[in-house]
C-alpha positions in Angstrom: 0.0 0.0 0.0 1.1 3.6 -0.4 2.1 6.0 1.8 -0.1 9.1 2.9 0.5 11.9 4.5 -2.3 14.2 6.7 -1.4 17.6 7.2 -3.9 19.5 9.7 -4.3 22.2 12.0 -5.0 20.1 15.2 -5.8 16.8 16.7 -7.4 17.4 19.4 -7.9 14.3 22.3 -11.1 15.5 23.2 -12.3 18.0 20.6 -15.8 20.4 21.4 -16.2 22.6 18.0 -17.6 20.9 14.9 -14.6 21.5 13.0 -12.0 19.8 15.9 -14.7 16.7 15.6 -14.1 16.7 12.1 -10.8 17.4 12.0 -10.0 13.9 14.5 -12.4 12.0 12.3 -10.5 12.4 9.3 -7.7 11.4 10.8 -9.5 8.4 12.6 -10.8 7.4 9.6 -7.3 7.5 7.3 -5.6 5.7 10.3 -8.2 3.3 9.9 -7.4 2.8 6.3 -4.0 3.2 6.1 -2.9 2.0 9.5 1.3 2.4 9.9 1.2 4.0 6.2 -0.4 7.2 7.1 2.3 9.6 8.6 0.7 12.6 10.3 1.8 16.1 10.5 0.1 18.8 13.2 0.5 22.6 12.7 -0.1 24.6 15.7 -0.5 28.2 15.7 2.2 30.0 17.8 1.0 33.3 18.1 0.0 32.4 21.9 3.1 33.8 23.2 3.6 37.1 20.9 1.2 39.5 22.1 3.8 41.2 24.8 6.6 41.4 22.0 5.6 44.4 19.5 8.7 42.3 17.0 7.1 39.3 17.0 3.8 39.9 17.0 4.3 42.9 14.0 6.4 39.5 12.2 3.5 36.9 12.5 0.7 39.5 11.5 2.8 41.1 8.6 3.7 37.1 7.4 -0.2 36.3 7.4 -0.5 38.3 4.3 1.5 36.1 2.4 -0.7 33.1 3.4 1.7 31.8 6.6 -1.2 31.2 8.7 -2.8 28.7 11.2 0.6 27.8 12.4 2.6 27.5 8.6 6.4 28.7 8.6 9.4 28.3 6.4 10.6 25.6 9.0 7.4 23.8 9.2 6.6 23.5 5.1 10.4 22.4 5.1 9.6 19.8 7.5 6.5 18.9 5.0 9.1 18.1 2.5 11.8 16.4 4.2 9.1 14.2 5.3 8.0 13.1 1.6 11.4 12.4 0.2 12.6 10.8 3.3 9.1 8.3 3.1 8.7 8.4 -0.5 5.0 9.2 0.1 3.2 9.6 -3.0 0.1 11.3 -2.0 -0.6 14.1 0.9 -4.0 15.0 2.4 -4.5 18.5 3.4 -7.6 18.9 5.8 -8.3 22.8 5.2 -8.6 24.6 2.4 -7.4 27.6 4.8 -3.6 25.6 4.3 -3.3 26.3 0.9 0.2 28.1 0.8 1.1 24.2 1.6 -0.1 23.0 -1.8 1.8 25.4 -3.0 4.9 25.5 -1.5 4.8 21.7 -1.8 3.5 21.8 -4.9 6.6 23.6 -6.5 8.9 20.6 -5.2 6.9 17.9 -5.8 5.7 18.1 -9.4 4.1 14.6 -9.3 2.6 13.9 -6.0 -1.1 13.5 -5.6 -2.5 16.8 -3.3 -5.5 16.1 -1.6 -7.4 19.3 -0.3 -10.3 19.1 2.0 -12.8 22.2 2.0 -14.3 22.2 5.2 -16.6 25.1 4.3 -15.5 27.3 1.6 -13.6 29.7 3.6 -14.1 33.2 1.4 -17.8 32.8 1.9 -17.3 32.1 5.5 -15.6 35.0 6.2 -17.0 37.0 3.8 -20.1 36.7 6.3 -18.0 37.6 9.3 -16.7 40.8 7.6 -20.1 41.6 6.8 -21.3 40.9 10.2 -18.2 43.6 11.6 -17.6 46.1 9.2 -13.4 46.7 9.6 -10.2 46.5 8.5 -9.2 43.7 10.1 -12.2 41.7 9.1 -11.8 42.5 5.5 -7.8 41.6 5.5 -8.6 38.5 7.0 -11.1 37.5 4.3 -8.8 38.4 1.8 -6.2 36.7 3.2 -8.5 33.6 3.2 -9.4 34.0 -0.5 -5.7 34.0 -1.3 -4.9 31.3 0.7 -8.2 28.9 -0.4 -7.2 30.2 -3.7 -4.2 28.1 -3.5 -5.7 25.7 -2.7 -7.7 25.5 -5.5 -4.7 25.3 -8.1 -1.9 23.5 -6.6 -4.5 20.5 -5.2 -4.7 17.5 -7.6 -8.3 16.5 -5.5 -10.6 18.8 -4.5 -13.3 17.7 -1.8 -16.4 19.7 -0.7 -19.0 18.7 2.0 -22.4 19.6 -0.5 -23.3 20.8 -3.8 -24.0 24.3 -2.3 -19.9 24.6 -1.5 -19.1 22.8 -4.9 -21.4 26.0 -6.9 -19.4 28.5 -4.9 -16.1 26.9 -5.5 -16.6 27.6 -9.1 -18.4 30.9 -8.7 -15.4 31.8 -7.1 -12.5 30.1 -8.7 -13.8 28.7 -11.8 -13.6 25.5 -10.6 -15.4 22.8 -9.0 -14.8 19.8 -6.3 -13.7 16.2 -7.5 -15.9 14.5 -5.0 -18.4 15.5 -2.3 -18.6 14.3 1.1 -20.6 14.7 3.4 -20.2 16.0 7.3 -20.1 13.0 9.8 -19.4 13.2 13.3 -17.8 10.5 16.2 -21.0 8.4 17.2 -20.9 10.4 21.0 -24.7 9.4 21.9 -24.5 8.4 25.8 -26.7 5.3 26.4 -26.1 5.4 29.8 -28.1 8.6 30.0 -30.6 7.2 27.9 -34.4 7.5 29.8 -32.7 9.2 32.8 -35.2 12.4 32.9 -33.4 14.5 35.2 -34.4 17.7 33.5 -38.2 18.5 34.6 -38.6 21.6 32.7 -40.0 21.5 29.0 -37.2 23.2 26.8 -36.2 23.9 23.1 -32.1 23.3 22.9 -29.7 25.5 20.8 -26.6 23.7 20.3 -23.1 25.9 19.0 -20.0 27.4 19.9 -19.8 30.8 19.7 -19.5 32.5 16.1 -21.3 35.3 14.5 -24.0 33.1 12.8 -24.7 31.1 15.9 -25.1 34.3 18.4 -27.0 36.6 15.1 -29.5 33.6 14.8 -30.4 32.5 18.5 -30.5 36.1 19.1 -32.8 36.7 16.3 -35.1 34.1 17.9 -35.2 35.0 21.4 -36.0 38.8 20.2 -38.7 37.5 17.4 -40.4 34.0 17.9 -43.2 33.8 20.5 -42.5 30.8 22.4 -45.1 29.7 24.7 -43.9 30.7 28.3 -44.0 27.4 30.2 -41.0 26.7 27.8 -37.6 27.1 28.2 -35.0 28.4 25.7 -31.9 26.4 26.5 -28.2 27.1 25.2 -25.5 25.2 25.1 -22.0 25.8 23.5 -18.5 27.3 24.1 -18.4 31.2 24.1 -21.6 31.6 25.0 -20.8 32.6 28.8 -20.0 35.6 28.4 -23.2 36.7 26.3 -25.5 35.1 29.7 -26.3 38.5 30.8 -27.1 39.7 27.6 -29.2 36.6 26.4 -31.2 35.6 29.7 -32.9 39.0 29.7 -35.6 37.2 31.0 -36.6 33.5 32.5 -37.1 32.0 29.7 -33.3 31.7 28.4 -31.1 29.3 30.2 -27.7 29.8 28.5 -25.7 27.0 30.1 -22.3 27.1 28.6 -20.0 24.5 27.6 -20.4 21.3 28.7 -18.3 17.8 29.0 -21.3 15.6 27.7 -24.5 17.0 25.7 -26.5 13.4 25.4 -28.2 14.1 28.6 -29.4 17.8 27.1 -30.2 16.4 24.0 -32.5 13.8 25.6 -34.4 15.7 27.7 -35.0 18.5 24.9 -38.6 18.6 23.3 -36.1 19.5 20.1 -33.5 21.5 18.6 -33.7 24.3 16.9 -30.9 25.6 14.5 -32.0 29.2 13.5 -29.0 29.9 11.4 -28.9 32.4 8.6 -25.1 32.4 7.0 -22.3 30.2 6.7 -20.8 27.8 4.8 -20.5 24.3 4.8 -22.7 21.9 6.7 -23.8 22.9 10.0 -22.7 20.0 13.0 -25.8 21.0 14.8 -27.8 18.8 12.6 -25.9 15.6 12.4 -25.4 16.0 16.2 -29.3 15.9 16.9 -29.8 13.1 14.6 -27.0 11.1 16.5 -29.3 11.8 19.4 -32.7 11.3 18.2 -33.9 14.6 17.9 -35.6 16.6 15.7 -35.1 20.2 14.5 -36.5 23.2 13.5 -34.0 24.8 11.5 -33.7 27.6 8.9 -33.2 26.8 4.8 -29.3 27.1 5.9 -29.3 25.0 8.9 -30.2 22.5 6.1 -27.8 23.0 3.3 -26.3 19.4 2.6 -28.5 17.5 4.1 -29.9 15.5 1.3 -32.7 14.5 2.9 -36.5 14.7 3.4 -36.9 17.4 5.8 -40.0 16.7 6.8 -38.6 13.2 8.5 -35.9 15.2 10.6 -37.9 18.4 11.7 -39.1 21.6 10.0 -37.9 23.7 7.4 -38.6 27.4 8.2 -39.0 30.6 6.6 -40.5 33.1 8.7 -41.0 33.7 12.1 -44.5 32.4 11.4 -43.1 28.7 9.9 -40.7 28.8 13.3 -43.6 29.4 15.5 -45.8 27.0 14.0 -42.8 24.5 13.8 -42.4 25.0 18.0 -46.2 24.4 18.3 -46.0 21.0 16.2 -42.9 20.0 18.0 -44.6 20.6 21.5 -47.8 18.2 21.1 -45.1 15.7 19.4 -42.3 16.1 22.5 -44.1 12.2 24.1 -43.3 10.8 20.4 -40.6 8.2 20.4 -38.4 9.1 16.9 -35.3 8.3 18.7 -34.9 4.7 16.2 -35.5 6.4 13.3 -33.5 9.4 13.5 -30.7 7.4 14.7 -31.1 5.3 11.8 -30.8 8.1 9.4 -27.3 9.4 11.1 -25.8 6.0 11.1 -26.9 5.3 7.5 -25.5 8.9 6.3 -23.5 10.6 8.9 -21.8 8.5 11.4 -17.7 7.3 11.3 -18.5 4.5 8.8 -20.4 6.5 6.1 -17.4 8.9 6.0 -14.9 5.7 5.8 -16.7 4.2 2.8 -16.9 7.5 0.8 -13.6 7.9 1.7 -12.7 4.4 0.6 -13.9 5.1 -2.9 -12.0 8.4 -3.0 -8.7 7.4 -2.1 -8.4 3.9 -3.4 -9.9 4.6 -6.4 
C-alpha cells in the first residue's frame, strides 16, 4: 500500500467545536485505512506567546499576508518536504482549504505527488459573512487573506473535496472551478446510552446547540427577540463562548444559557427538540448531524439544512418566517411524548456516522 501523509491544524484528544470533531475523524478514519502508512503532521498556531513582543507579533501578522497562517512557517513547510522524500509518500492529504500556501509550497517541489485538499466550508464565503457581520479593516484583511490562501488551494491541489453541492457552486463561482468529490459531514457516534431514559431535567425546553460564532449568536438572538414561544417553555443554550453573552441573552426567564459542557447526550434527551435558527455560513452545520445522532428533531432555517440530502420533513421543520418557526415550536410541543429516537438514529448512522465517512472515503482514495 502507499504511503499518505495528513497535514492538519490540530488533533485534538477531546475536541468540542464541529470542526475539531471533524478534524479527529478524518484522521480516525485514514488511520483506519492506512494504518502504519499514514504519517501525520500537526500545525499549531504559535502566536499564543507574541502578544507582549511588538517584533514578534508585528512578524506573524505582517507574514499572514502572504498566506503563513494557522501555524505555517518556512521551517514547518520544510519539514513537510523532508518528510515526503525521506518516506517516499506519494500522495498528501491536506484537511483545510485555509492551508493552501502548503499546496503550493509543496507543490513547487513535488511536481508529481497526488494533493488532496479538503474544503471544510468554503472559507471566502465564511468569512465574507463575518466581515459583513463587523464592518473593519481587520475583518476585510482577514477574508482576503483567506481568499488567497483557499485560492491556493484551488490550483496546486490535484483532488478537490467539498461537503455539499451548495460549496461545490461556490467553488466555481469563485474560482472557476469545482470539487472532484463531495462528502458529506459525519461526526464521532458520542450518543450516551447510559443517560438514555434518565429524565433528570423536569422543565419542557427547546435546545440551541453551538459554539460561539457570529451566525450562531445573530441567529439565537434573532429568535429569542422574534419568535413567541409559549412561556411554560424554556429556551436552552449550550456551547463554548456563549458565557460571556449570559447577561445579555437571559434578559428574561425563559433563556437558560448554560455554557460549555463535557457531555450534551443528557441535554439532547431531555429537549422537546432542537432548533438551528442559522442564517449564514458555509459548509454543513454540526448542529444537525449531532441531533440526529441523538434522536432529535429540529427546526431549522433553509441554511441549517444545506447538505443535508434528505427529506426534511422526516428530521424536523424547514422554516422561513417567524410564522413557519412558531408554527414548527407548536407541532414540535404536542409531538415532545413521540418516540423518533430509532428512526433518526437510523438516518445518522446510514448517512453521517464514522462509517459513512470511511466508505466515501474508501472510494475516493483507493480509487
Amino acid at each position: 500500500m502507499s504511503k499518505i501523509l495528513l497535514v492538519t491544524k490540530n488533533i485534538n484528544n477531546n475536541p468540542k467545536g464541529g470542526r475539531e470533531k471533524l478534524n479527529k475523524l478524518i484522521y480516525m478514519i485514514l488511520k483506519d485505512l492506512y494504518k502504519d502508512n499514514l504519517l501525520l503532521f500537526v500545525l499549531k498556531d504559535e502566536d499564543i506567546n507574541i502578544k507582549n513582543n511588538k517584533y514578534k507579533n508585528f512578524l506573524y501578522h505582517f507574514n499572514a499576508l502572504f498566506g503563513y497562517i494557522d501555524g505555517i512557517n518556512s521551517t514547518k513547510i520544510n519539514e513537510i518536504n523532508l518528510l515526503i522524500l525521506s518516506n517516499n509518500i506519494n500522495k498528501i492529504f491536506i484537511d483545510g482549504s485555509n492551508l493552501g500556501l502548503i499546496a503550493k509550497k509543496i507543490r513547487q517541489k513535488n511536481t508529481f505527488l497526488e494533493i488532496i485538499s479538503f474544503f471544510h466550508n468554503v472559507e471566502a464565503r465564511f468569512f465574507f459573512g463575518e466581515f459583513k457581520n463587523k464592518l473593519s479593516f481587520k475583518s476585510l484583511v482577514v477574508m482576503l487573506v483567506n481568499f488567497m490562501v483557499e485560492k491556493q488551494s484551488v490550483l496546486y491541489s490535484s483532488v478537490l473535496i467539498c461537503l455539499n453541492k451548495r460549496d461545490n457552486d461556490l467553488l466555481f463561482s469563485i474560482y472557476g472551478k469545482r470539487a472532484n468529490y463531495l462528502c458529506s459531514l459525519s461526526m464521532f457516534d458520542e450518543h450516551n446510552i447510559i443517560v438514555n431514559g434518565n429524565k433528570s431535567i423536569e422543565f419542557d425546553y427547546l435546545l440551541f446547540v453551538g459554539g460561539f460564532f457570529y451566525a450562531n449568536f445573530i441567529g439565537i438572538k434573532w429568535f429569542i427577540e422574534n419568535v413567541k414561544v409559549n412561556k411554560s417553555i424554556k429556551i436552552v443554550i449550550v456551547g463554548k463562548g456563549f458565557e460571556i453573552f449570559r447577561e445579555q441573552l437571559s434578559g428574561n426567564d425563559q433563556v437558560i444559557v448554560v455554557g460549555e459542557v463535557d457531555d450534551l447526550s443528557e441535554w439532547y434527551l431531555n429537549s422537546i427538540c432542537t432548533i438551528a435558527p442559522i442564517f449564514d455560513g458555509s459548509g454543513m452545520k454540526t448542529k444537525v448531524a449531532e441531533s440526529l445522532m441523538h434522536g432529535k428533531k429540529i427546526i431549522g432555517s433553509t441554511e441549517a439544512f444545506i447538505g443535508y440530502d434528505l427529506n426534511i420533513n422526516d428530521i424536523g421543520w424547514e422554516c422561513k418566517t417567524i410564522f413557519d418557526f412558531e408554527n414548527a415550536v407548536v407541532s414540535a410541543f404536542i409531538e415532545k411524548n413521540v418516540n423518533h429516537y430509532t428512526k433518526l438514529r437510523q438516518i445518522y448512522l446510514k448517512n453521517y456516522s464514522y462509517d459513512s465517512m470511511k466508505n466515501t472515503f474508501k472510494s475516493i482514495l483507493f480509487k
